[in-house]
N, C-alpha and C positions, 0 to 999 in steps of 0.2 A: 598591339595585338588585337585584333577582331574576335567581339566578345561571339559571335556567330560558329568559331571553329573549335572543337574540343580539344583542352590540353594533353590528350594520350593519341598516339597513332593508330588506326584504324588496320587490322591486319588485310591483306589483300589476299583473294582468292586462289592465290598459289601454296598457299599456306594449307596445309592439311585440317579437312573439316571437321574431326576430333578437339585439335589444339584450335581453333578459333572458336569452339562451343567452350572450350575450357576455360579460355582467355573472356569468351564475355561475362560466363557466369560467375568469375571473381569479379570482374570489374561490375557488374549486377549488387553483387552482394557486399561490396567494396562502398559503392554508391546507397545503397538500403542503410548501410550500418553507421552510415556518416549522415545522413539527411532526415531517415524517417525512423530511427530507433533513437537516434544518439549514445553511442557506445557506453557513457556514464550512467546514462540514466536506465538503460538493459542492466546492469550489472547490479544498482542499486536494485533493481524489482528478485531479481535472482537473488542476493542478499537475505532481501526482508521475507521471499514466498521460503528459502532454506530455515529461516530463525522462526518462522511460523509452524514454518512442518514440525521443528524440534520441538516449537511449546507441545505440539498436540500430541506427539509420540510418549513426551517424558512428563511426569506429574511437575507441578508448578510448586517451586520450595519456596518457602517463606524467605524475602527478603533481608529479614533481621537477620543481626549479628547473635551466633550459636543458638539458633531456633533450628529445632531440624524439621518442623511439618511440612507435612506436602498436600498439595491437592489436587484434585482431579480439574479442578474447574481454577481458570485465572479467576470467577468473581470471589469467589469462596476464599482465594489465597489474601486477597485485597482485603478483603471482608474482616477478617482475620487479623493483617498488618495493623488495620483501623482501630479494631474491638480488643485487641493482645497488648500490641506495640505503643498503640498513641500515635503511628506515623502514615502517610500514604506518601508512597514508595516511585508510585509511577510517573510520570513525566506525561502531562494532556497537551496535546496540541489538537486547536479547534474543539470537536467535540467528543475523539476519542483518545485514548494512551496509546501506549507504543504497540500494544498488544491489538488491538483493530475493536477493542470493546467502550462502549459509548459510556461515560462517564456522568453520576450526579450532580447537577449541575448548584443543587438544593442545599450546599456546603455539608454533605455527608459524605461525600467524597468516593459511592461504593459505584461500582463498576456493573454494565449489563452488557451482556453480548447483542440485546437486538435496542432499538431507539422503542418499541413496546412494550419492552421487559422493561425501561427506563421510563417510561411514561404509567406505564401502570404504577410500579416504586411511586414517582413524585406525587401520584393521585391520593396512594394508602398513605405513607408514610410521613411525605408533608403538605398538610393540610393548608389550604390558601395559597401554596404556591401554583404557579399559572402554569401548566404544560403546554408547551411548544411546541406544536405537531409540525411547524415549519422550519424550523432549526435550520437546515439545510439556508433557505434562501436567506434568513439574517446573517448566518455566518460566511455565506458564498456567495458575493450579491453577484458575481461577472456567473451567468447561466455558462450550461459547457455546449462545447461545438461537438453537437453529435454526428456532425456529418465525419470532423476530423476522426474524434475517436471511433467509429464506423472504419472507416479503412484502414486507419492505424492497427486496429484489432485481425483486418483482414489479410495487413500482409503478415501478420506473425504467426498465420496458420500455416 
């Protein structure tokens, strides 16, 4: 087989030019959802933006077993598990938890929504530890390809 010819039939011009706009634009979106989204990895973002909208909608309940507080803020809840419980709850990968907030790195273990709010924390509250305004490039030494994510972003408008 010659890798030059495509594996689907090309409709010919006797074909009605409704059904041949219809037929490409499946095959369009056929070929988009297979090469430049990857269908797993669309579903997974849909996923975690639905579990995110739910934090923000619903107050954050204390993770412990028969604690009923709530909070308005994931740091607060965290804050809370730490100073109440004895335990932190969350799960870190790199530099944030599951919830998208930047975590102390200073073995206090409390949580900040911006890398700011966590750097200013590390200045006050532990003294001699070194802030890391770079975090990003020791933790993610391959730089990202802005040109890829540029059009990646572009077909999903």
């Amino acid at each position: 087989m010659n890798k030059d010819h495509p594996s689907y039939d090309i409709l010919d011009k006797s074909i009605a030019k409704a059904t041949r706009q219809k037929w490409l634009l499946e095959l369009c979106e056929q070929l988009v959802t297979t090469y430049i989204f990857g269908e797993s990895e669309v579903q997974t973002l849909v996923e975690q933006t639905q579990t995110l909208q739910d934090d923000t909608e619903h107050p954050f309940r204390c993770r412990a077993a028969d604690c009923p507080a709530t909070y308005v803020h994931h740091s607060r809840r965290v804050r809370h598990e730490i100073e109440m419980h004895g335990e932190n709850l969350n799960s870190i990968v790199g530099q944030r938890d599951e919830v998208g907030y930047y975590y102390c790195k200073a073995a206090c273990d409390n949580v900040f929504l911006t890398k700011t709010t966590r750097n200013r924390h590390k200045r006050s509250a532990h003294e001699g530890v070194a802030v890391d305004e770079i975090d990003d490039a020791q933790e993610n030494p391959t730089p990202q390809d802005f040109m890829f994510n540029y059009h990646k972003a572009m077909f999903k408008n």
